[in-house]
PyMOL CGO cylinders between C-alpha atoms (Angstrom):
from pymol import cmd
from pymol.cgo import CYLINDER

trace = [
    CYLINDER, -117.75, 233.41, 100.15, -117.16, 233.17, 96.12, 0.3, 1, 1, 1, 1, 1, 1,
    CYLINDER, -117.16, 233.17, 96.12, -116.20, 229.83, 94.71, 0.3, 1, 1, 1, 1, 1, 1,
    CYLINDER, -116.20, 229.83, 94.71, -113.11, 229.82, 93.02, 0.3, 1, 1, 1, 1, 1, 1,
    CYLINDER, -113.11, 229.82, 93.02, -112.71, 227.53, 90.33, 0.3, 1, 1, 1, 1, 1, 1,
    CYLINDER, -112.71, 227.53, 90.33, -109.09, 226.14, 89.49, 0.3, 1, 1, 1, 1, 1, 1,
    CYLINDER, -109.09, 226.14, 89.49, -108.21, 225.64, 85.47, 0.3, 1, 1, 1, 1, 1, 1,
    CYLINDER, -108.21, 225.64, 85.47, -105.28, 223.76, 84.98, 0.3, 1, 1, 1, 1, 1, 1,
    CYLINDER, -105.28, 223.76, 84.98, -102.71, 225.42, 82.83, 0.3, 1, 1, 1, 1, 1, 1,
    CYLINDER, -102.71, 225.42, 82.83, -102.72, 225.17, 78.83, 0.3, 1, 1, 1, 1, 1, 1,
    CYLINDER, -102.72, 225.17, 78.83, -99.62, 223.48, 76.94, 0.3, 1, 1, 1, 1, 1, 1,
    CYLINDER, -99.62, 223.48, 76.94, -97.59, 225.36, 74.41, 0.3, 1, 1, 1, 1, 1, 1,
    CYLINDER, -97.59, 225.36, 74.41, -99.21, 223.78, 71.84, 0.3, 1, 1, 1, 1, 1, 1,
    CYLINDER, -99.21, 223.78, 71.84, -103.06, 223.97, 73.35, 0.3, 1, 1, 1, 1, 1, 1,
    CYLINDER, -103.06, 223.97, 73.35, -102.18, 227.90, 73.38, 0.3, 1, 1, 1, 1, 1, 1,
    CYLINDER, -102.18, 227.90, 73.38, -101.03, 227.85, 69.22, 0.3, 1, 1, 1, 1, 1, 1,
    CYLINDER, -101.03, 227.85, 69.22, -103.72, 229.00, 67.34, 0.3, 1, 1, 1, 1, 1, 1,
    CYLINDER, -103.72, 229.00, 67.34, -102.28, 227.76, 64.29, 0.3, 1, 1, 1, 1, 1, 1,
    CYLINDER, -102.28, 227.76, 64.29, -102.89, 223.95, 65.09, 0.3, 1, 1, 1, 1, 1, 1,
    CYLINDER, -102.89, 223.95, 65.09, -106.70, 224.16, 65.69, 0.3, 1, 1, 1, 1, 1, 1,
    CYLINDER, -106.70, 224.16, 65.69, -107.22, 226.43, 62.36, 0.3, 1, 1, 1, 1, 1, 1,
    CYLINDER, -107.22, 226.43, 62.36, -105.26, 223.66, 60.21, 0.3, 1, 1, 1, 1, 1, 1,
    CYLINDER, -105.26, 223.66, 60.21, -107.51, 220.56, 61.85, 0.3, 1, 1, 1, 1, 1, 1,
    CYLINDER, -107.51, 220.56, 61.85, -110.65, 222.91, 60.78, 0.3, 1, 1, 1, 1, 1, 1,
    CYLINDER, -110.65, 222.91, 60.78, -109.73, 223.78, 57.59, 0.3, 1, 1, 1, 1, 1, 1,
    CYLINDER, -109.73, 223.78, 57.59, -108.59, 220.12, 56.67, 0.3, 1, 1, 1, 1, 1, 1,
    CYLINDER, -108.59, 220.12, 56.67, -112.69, 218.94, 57.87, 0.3, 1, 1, 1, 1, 1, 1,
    CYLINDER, -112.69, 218.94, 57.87, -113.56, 221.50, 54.99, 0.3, 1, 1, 1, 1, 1, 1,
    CYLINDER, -113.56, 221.50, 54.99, -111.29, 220.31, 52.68, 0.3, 1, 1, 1, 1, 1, 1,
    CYLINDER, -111.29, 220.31, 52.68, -112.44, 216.75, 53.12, 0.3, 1, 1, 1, 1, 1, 1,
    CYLINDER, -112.44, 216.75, 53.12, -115.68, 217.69, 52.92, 0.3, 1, 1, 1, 1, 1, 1,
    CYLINDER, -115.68, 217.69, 52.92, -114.64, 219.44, 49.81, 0.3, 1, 1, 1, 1, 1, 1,
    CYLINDER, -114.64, 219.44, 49.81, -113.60, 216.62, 48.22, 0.3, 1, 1, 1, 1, 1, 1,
    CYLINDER, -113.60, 216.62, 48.22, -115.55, 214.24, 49.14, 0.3, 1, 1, 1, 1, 1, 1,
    CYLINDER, -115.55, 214.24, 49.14, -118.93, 216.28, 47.54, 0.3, 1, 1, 1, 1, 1, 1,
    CYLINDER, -118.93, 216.28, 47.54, -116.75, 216.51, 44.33, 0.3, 1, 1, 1, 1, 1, 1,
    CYLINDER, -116.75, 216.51, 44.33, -115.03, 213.11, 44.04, 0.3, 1, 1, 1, 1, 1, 1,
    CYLINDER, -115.03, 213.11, 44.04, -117.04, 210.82, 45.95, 0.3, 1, 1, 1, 1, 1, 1,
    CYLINDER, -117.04, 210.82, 45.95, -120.75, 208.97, 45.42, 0.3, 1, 1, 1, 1, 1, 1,
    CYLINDER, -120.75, 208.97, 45.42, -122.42, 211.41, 43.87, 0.3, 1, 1, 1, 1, 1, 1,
    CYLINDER, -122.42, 211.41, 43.87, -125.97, 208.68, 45.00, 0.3, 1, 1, 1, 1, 1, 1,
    CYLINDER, -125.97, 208.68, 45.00, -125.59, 210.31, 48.19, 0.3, 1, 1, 1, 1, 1, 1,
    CYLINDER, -125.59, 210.31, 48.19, -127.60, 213.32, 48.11, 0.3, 1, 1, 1, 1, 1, 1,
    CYLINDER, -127.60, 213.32, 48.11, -127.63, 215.40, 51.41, 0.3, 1, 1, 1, 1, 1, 1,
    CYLINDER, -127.63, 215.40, 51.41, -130.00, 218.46, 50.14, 0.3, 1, 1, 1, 1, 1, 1,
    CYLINDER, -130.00, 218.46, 50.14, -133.79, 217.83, 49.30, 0.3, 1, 1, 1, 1, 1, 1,
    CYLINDER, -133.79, 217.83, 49.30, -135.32, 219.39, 46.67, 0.3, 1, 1, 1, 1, 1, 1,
    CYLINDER, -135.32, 219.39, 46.67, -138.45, 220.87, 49.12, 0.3, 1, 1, 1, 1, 1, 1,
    CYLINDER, -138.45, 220.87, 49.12, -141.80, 221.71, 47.31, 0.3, 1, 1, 1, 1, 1, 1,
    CYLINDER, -141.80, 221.71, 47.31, -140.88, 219.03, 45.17, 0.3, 1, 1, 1, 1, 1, 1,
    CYLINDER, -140.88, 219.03, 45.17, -139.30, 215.89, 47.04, 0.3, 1, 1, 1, 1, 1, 1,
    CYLINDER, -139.30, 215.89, 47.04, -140.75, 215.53, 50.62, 0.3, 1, 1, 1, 1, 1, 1,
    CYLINDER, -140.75, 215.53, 50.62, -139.31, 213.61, 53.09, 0.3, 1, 1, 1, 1, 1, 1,
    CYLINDER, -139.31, 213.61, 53.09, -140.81, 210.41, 54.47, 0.3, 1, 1, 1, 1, 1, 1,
    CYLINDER, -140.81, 210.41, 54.47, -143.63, 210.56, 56.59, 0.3, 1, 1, 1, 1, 1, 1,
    CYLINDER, -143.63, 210.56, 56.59, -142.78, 208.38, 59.75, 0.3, 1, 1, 1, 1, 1, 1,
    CYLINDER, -142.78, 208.38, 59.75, -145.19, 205.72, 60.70, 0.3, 1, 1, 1, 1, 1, 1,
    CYLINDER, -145.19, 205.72, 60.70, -147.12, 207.35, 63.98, 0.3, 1, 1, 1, 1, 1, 1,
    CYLINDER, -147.12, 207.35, 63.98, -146.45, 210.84, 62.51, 0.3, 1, 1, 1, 1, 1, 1,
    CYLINDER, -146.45, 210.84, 62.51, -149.34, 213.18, 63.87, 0.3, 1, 1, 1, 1, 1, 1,
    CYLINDER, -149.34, 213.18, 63.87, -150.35, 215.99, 61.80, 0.3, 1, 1, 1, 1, 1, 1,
    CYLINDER, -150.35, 215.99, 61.80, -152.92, 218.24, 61.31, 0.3, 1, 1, 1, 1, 1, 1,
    CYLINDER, -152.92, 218.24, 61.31, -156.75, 217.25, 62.39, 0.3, 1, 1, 1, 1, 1, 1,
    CYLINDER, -156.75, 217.25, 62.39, -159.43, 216.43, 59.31, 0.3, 1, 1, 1, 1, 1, 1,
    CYLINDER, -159.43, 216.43, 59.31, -162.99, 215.76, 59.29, 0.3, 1, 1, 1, 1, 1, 1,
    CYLINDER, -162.99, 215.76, 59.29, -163.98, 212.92, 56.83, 0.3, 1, 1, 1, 1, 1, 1,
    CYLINDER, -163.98, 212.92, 56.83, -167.41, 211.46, 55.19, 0.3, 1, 1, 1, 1, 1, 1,
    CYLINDER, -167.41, 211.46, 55.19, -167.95, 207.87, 55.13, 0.3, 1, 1, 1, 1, 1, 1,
    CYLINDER, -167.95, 207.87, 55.13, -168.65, 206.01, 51.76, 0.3, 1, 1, 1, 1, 1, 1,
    CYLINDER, -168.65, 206.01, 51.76, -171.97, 207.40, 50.92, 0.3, 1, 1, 1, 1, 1, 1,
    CYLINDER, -171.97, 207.40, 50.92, -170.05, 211.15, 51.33, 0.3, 1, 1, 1, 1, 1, 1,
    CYLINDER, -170.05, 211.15, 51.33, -172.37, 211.81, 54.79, 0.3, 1, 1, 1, 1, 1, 1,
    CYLINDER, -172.37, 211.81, 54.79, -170.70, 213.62, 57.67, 0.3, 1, 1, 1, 1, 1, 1,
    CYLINDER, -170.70, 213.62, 57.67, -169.72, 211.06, 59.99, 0.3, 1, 1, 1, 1, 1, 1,
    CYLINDER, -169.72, 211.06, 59.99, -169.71, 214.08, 62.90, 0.3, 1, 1, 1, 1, 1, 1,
    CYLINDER, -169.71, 214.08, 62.90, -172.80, 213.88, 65.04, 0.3, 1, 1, 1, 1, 1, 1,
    CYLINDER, -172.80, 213.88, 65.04, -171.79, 216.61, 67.38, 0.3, 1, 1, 1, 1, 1, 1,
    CYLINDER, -171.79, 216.61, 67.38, -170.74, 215.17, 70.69, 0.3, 1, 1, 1, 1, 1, 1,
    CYLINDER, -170.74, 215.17, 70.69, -168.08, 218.09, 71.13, 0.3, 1, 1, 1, 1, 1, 1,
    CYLINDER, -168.08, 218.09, 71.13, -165.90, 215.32, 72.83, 0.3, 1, 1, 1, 1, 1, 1,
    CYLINDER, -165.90, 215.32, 72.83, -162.97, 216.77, 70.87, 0.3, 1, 1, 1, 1, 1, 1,
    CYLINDER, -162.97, 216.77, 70.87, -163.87, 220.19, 71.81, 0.3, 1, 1, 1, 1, 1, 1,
    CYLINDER, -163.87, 220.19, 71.81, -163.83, 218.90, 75.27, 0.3, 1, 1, 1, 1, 1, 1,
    CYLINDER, -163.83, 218.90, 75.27, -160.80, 217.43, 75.62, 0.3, 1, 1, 1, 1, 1, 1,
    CYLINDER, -160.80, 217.43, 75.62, -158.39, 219.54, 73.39, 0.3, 1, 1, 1, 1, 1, 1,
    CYLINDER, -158.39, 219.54, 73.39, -155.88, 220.82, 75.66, 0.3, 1, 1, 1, 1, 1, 1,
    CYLINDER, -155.88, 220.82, 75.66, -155.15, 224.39, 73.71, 0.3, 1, 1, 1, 1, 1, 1,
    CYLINDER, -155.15, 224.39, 73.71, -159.22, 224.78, 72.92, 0.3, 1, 1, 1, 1, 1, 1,
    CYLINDER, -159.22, 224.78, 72.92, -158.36, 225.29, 69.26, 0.3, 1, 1, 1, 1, 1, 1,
    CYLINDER, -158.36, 225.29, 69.26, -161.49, 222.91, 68.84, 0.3, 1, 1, 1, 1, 1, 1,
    CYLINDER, -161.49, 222.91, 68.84, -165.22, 225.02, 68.06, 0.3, 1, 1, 1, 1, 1, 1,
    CYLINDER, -165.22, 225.02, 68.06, -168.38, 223.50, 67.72, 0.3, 1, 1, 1, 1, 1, 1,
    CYLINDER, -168.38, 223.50, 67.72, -171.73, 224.32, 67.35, 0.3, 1, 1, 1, 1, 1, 1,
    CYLINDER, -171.73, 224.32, 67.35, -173.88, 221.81, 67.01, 0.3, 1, 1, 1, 1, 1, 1,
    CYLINDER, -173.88, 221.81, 67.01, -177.57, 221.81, 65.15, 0.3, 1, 1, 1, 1, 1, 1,
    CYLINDER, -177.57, 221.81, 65.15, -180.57, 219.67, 65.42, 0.3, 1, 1, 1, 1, 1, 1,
    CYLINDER, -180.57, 219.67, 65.42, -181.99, 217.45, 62.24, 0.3, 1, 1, 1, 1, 1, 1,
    CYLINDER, -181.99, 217.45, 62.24, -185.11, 217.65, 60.88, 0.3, 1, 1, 1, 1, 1, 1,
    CYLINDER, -185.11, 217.65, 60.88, -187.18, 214.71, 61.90, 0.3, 1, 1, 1, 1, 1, 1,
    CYLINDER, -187.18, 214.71, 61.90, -188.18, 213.91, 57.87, 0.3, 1, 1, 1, 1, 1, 1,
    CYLINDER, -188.18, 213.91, 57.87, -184.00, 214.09, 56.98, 0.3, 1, 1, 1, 1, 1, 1,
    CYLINDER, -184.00, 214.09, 56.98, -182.27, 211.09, 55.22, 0.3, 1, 1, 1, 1, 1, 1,
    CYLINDER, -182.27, 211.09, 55.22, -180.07, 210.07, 58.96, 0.3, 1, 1, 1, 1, 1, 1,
    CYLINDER, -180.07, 210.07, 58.96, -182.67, 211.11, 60.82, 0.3, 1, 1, 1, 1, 1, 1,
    CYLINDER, -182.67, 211.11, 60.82, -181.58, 208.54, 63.62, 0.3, 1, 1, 1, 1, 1, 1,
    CYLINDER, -181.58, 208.54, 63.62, -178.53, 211.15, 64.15, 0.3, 1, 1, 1, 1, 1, 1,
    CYLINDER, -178.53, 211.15, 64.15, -179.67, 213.49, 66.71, 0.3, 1, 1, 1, 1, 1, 1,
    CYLINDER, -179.67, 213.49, 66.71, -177.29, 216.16, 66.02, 0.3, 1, 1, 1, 1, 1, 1,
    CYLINDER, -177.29, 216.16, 66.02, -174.76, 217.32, 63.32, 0.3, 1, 1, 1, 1, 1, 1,
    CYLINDER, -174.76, 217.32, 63.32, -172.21, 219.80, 63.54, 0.3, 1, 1, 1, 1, 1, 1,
    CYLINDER, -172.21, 219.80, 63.54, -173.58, 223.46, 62.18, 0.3, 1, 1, 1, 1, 1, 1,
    CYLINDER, -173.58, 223.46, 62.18, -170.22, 225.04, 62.68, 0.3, 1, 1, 1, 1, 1, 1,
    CYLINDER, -170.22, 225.04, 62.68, -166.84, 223.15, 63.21, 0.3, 1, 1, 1, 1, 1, 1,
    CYLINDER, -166.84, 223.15, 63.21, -163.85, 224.77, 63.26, 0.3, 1, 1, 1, 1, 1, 1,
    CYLINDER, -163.85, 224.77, 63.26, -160.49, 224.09, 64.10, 0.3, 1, 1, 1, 1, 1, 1,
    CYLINDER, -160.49, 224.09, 64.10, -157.45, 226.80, 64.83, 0.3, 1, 1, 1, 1, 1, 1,
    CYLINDER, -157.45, 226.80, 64.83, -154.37, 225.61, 63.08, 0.3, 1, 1, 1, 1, 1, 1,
    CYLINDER, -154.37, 225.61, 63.08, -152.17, 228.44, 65.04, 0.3, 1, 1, 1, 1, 1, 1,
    CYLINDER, -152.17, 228.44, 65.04, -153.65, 226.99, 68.23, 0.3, 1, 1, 1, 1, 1, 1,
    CYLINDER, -153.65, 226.99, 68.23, -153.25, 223.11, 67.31, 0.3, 1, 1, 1, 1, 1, 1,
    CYLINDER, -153.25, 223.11, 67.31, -150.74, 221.39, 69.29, 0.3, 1, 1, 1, 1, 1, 1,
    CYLINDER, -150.74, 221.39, 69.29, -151.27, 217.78, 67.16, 0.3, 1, 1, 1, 1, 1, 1,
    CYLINDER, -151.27, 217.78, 67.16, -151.39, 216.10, 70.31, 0.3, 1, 1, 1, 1, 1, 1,
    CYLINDER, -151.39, 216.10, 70.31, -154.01, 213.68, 68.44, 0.3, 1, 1, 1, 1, 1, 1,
    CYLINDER, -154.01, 213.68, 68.44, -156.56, 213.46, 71.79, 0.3, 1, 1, 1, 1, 1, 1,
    CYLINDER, -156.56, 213.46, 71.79, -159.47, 214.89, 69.45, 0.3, 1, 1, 1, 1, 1, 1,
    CYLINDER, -159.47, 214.89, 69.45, -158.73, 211.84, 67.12, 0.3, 1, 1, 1, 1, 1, 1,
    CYLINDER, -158.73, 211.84, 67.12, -158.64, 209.01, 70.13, 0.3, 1, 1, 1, 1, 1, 1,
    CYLINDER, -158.64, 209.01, 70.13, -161.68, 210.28, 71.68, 0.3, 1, 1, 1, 1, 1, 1,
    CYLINDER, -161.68, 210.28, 71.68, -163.80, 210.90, 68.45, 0.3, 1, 1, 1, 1, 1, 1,
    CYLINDER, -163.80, 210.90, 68.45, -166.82, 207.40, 69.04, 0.3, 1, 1, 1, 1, 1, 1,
    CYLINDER, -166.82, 207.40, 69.04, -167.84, 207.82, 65.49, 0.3, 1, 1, 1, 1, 1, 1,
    CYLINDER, -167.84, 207.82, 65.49, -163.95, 208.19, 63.94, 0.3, 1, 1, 1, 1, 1, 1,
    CYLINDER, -163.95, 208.19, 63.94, -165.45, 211.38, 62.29, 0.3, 1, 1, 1, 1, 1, 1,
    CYLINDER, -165.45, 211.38, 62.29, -161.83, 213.10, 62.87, 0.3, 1, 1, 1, 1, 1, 1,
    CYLINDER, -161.83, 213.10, 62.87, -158.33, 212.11, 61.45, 0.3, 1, 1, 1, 1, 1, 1,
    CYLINDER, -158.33, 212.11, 61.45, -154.88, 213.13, 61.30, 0.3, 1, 1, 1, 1, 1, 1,
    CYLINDER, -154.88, 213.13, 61.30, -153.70, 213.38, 58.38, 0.3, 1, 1, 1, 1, 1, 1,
    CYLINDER, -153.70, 213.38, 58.38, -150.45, 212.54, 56.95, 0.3, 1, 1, 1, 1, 1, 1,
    CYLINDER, -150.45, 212.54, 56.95, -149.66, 216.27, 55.49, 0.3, 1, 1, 1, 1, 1, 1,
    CYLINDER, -149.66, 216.27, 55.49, -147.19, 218.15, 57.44, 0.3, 1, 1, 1, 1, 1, 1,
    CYLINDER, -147.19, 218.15, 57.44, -147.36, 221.36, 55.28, 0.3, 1, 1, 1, 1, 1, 1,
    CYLINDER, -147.36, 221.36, 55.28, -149.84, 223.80, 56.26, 0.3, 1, 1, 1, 1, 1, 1,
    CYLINDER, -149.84, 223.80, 56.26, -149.40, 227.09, 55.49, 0.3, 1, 1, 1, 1, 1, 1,
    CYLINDER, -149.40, 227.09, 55.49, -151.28, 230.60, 54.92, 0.3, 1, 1, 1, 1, 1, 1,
    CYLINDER, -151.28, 230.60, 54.92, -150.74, 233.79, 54.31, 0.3, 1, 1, 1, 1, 1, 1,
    CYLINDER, -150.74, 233.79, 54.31, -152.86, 235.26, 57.25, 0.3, 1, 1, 1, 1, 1, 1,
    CYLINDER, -152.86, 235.26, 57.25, -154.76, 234.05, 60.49, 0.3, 1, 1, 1, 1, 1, 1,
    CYLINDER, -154.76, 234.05, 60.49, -157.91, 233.92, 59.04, 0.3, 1, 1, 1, 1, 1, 1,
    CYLINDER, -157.91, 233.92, 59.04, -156.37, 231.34, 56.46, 0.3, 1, 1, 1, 1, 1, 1,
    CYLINDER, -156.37, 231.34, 56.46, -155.13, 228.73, 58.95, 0.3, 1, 1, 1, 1, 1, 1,
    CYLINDER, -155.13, 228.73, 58.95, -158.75, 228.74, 61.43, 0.3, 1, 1, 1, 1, 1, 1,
    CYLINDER, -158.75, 228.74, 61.43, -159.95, 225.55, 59.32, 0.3, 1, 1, 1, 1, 1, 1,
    CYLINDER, -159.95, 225.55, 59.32, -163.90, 225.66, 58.66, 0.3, 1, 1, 1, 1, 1, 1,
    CYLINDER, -163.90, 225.66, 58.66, -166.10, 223.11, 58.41, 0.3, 1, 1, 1, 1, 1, 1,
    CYLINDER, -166.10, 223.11, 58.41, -165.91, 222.91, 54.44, 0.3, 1, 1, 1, 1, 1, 1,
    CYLINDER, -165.91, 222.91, 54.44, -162.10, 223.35, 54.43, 0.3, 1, 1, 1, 1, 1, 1,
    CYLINDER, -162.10, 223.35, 54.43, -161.46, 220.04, 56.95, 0.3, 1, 1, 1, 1, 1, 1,
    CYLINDER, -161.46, 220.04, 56.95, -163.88, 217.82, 54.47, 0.3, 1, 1, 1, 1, 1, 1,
    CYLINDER, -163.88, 217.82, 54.47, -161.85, 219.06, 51.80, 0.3, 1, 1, 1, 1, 1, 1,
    CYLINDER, -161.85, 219.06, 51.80, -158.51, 217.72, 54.12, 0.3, 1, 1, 1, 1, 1, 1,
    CYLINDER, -158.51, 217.72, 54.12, -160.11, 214.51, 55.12, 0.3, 1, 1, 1, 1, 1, 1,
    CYLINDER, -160.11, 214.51, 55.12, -162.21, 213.25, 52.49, 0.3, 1, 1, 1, 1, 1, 1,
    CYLINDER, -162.21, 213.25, 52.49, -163.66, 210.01, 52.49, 0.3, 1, 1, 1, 1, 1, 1,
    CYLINDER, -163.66, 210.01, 52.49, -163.02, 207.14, 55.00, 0.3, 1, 1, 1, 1, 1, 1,
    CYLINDER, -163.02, 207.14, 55.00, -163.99, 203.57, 53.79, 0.3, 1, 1, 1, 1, 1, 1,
    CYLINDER, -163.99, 203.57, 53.79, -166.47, 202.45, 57.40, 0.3, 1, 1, 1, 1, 1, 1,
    CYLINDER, -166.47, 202.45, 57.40, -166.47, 198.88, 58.21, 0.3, 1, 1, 1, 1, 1, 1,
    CYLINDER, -166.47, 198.88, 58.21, -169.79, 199.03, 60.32, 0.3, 1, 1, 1, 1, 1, 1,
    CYLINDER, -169.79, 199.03, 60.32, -172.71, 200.32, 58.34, 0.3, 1, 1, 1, 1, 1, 1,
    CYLINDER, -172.71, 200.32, 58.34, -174.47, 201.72, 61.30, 0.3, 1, 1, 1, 1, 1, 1,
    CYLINDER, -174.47, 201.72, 61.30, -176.92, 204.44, 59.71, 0.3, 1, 1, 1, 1, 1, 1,
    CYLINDER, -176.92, 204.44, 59.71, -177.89, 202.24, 56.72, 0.3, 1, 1, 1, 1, 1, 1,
    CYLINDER, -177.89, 202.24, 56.72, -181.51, 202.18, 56.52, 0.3, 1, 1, 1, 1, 1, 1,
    CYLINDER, -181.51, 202.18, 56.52, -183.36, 198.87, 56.53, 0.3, 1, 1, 1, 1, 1, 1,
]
cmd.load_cgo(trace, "trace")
């Protein structure tokens, strides 16, 4: 059995068409006016590649490796980020040191690390699970390329995002 749903009538002047255009165009016109004649401090467009807005505090954006103070990777390969990234844009192939290298006491470093920007869902888990705080996210919220290959972020290309990290705990120093 179909529902049948009752509409009340329309008044005579709910049925005018006229009204509702002259409330519409009288919005526009104060609109008008008011970009022409009033504060002129209030700007409503930003200037894009040029003016960026505010980054809000807690913003998550894009994952970045970084290097502690002494400009060593501060990635030692646990592939807890790979683990837990929900979209698997995380890859990482990790590589043995020599026993005679400078941080020899790190078992492993990362031989290949790569992140998929299309894939990325900045959820940040790869940053809270990181023990060494080896991975950021940074404040930028522009990342663009002009193919796929550009936006699959290399090893190389994340230092280059993340740079350096002043550490508190000098944990590798030599004594």
């Amino acid at each position: 059995m179909p529902l049948v749903v009752q509409r009340r009538e329309l008044t005579l002047w709910e049925q005018l068409y006229f009204p509702a255009l002259l409330a519409g165009f009288a919005i526009t016109l104060r609109h008008f006016f008011m970009t022409l004649f009033g504060d002129r401090r209030k700007k409503v467009t930003l200037e894009y590649p040029e003016e960026k807005w505010p980054v809000p505090r807690g913003y998550r954006g894009a994952p970045t490796l970084v290097r502690d103070q002494e400009g060593r990777e501060k990635c030692v390969a646990c592939q807890l980020c790979e683990f837990v990234c929900p979209p698997r844009a995380i890859t990482i192939q990790p590589g043995e040191l020599p026993s005679d290298a400078k941080n020899s006491k790190i078992e492993k470093f990362p031989e290949k690390f790569q992140i998929n920007m299309l894939r990325c869902i900045y959820c940040g888990f790869c940053e809270e699970v990181c023990p060494e705080q080896a991975i950021f996210l940074q404040q930028e919220y522009s990342l663009t390329g002009y193919s796929r290959e550009e936006l699959i972020h290399d090893k190389q290309k994340l230092f280059e995002l993340g740079g350096v990290m002043e550490d508190k705990i000098f944990k590798w120093k030599n004594k």
